[in-house]
BASE-96497 format. One line per 5 residues: number of its first residue (from 1); their letters; for each residue y, x, z of N, C-alpha, C. Coordinates in nm, 2 decimals. Example, Ala and Ser with C-alpha at 12.3 -4.5 7.8 and 13.67 -1.06 7.14 Angstrom:
BEGIN
1	as	-0.57 1.32 0.78 -0.45 1.23 0.78 -0.33 1.32 0.78; -0.22 1.28 0.71 -0.11 1.37 0.71 0.00 1.29 0.79
END
This chain:
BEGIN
1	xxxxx	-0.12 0.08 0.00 0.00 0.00 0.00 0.12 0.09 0.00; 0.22 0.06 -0.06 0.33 0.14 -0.12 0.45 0.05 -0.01; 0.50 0.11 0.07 0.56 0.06 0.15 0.72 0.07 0.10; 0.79 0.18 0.02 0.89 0.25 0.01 0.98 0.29 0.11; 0.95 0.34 0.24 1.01 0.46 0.33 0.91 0.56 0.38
6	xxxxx	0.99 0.60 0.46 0.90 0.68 0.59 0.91 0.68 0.68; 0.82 0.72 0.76 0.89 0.72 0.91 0.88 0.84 1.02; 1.04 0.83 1.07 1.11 0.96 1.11 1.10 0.94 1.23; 1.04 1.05 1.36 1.06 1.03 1.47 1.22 1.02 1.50; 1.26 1.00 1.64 1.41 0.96 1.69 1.47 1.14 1.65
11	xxxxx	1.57 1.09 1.65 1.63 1.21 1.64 1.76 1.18 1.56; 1.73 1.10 1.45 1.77 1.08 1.35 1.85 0.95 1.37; 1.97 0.92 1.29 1.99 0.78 1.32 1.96 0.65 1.33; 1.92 0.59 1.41 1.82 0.49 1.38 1.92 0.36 1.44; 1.86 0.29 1.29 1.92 0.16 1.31 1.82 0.03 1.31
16	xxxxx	1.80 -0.07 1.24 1.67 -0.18 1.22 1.59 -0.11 1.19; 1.47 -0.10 1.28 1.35 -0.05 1.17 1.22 -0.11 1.23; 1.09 -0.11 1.20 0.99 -0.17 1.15 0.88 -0.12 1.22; 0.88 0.01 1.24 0.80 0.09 1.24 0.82 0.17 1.39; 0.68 0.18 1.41 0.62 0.24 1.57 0.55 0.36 1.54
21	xxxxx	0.62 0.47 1.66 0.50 0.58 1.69 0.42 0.54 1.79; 0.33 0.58 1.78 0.24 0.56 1.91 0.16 0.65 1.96; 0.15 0.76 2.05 0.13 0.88 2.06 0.06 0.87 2.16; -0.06 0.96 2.23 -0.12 0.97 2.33 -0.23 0.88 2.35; -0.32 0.91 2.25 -0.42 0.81 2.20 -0.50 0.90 2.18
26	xxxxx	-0.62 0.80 2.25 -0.75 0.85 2.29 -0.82 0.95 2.15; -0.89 1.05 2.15 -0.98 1.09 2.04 -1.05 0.98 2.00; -1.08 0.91 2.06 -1.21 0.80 2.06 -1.18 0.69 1.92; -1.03 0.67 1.94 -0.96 0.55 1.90 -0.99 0.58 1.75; -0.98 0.41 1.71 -1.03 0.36 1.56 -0.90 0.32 1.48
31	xxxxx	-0.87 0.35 1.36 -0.76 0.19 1.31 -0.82 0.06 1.32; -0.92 0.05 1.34 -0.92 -0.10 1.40 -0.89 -0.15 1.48; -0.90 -0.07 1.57 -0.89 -0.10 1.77 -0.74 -0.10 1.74; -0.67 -0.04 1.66 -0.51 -0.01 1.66 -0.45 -0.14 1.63; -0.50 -0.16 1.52 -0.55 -0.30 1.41 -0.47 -0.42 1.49
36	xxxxx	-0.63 -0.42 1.56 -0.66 -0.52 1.72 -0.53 -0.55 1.80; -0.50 -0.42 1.86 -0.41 -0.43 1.99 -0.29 -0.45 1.92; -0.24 -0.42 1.83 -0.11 -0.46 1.82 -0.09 -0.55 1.66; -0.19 -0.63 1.66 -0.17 -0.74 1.57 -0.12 -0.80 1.62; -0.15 -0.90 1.75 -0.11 -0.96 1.84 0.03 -1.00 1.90
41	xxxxx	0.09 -0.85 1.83 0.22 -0.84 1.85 0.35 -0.91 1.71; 0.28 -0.92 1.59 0.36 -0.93 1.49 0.21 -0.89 1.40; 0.28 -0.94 1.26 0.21 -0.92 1.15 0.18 -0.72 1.10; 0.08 -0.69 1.08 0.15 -0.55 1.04 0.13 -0.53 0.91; 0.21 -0.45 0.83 0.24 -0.43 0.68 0.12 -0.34 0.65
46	xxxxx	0.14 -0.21 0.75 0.09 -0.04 0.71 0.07 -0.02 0.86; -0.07 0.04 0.86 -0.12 0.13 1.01 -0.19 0.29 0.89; -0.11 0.38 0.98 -0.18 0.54 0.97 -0.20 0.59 1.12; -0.36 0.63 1.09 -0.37 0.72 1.23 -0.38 0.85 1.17; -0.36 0.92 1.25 -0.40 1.05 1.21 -0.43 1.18 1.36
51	xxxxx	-0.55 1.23 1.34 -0.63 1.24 1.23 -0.69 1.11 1.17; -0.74 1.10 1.05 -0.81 0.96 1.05 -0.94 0.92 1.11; -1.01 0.80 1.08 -1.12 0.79 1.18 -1.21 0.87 1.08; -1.20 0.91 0.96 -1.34 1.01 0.91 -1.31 1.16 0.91; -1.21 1.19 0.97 -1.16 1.36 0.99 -1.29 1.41 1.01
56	xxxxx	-1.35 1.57 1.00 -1.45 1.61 1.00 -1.42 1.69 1.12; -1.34 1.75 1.21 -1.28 1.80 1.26 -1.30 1.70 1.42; -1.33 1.75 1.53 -1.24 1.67 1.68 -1.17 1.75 1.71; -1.06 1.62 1.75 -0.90 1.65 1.80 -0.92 1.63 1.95; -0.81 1.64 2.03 -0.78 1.60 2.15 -0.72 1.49 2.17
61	xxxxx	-0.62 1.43 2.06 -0.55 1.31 2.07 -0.54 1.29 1.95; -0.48 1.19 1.92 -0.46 1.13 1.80 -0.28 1.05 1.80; -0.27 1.01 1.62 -0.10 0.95 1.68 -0.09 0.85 1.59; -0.05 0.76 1.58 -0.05 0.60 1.51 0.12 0.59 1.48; 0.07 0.56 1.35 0.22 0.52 1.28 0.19 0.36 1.26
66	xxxxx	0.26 0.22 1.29 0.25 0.06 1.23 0.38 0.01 1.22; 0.38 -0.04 1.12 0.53 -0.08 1.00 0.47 -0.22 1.01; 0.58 -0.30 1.09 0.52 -0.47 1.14 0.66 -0.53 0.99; 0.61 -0.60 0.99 0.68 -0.71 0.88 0.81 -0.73 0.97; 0.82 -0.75 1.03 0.97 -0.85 1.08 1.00 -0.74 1.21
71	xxxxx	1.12 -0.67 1.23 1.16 -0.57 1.33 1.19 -0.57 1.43; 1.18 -0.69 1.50 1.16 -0.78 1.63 1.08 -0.76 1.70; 0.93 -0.74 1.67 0.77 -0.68 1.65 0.81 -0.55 1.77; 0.88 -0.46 1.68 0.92 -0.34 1.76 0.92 -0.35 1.89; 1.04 -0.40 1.91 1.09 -0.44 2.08 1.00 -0.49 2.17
76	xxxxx	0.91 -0.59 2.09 0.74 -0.61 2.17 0.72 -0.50 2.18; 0.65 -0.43 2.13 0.53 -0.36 2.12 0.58 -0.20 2.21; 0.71 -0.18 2.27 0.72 -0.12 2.28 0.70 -0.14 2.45; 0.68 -0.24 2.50 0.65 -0.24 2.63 0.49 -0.24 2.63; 0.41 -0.20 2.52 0.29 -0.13 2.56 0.31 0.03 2.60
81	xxxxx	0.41 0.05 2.64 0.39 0.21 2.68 0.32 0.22 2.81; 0.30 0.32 2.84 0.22 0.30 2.95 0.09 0.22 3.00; 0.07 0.16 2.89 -0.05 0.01 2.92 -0.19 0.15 2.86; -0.26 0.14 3.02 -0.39 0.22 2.94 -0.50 0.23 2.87; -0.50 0.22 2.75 -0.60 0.19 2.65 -0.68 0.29 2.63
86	xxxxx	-0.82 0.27 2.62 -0.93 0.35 2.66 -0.94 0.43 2.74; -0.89 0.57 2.72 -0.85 0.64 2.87 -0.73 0.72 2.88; -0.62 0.65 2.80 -0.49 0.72 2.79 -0.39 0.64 2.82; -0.28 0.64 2.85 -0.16 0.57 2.87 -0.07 0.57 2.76; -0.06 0.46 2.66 0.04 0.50 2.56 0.17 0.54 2.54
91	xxxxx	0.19 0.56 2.45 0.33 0.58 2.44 0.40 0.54 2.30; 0.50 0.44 2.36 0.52 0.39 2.20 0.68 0.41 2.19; 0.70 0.44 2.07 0.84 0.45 2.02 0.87 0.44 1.89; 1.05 0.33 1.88 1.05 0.33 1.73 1.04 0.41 1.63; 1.04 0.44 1.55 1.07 0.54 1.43 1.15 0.48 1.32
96	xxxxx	1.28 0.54 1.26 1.34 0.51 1.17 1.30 0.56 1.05; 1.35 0.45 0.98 1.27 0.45 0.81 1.36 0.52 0.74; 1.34 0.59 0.67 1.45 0.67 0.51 1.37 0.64 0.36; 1.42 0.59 0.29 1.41 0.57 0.18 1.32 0.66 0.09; 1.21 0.64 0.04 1.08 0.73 0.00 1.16 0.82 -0.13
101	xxxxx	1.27 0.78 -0.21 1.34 0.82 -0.29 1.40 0.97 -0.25; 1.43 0.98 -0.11 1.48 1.10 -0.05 1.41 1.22 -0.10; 1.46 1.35 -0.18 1.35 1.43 -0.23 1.35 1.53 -0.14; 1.26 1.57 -0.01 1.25 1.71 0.01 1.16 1.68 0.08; 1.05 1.77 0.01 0.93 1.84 0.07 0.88 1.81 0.21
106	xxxxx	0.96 1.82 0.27 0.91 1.88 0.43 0.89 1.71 0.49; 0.98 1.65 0.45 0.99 1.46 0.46 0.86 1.43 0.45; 0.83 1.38 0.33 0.72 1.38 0.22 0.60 1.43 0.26; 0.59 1.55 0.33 0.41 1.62 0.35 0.42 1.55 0.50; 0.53 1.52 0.64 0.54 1.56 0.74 0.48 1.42 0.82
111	xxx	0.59 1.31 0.72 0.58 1.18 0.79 0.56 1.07 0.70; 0.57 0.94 0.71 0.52 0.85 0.63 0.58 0.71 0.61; 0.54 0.64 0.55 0.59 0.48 0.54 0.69 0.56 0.37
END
């Protein structure tokens, strides 16, 4: 699915946006289980985990990017911080979108939407 942005952790100016980090996630965790817990919360467009669930590789953690249809969604979902899912305490924060048009490299390889 062709979303046309990305998504920039904070740092950056952020104004309406769509889209959640979600950091501090179990190795265990699925995009489904991700799917699951924060459907509930709003429709979602785009879910990326990464690593993905077929990485060949174990990680220690994992980090979830979800781009909800309507940006309201956000403001929910952001009081799952701390809510402990499987054996981690999340952590969720917005991320602001930039236009996928933007041309430089480092954007493009680093982050997504």
């Amino acid at each position: 699915m062709n979303s046309g942005g990305i998504g920039v952790p904070l740092g950056f100016p952020l104004g309406p946006t769509s889209v959640i980090q979600v950091t501090n996630l179990s190795s265990a965790v699925t995009s489904e289980q991700m799917r699951t817990l924060f459907g509930f919360l709003g429709d979602i467009e785009e879910l990326r985990l990464y690593p993905p669930d077929n990485a060949p590789l174990a990680f220690s953690s994992k980090v979830c990017y979800i781009k909800f249809r309507e940006a309201s969604s956000v403001g929910v979902a952001q009081h799952l911080t701390n809510t402990v899912f499987i054996d981690r305490a999340l952590i969720v924060v917005p991320c602001a979108e930039v236009d996928s048009n933007y041309d430089n490299s480092v954007f493009h390889s680093n982050y997504i939407f």
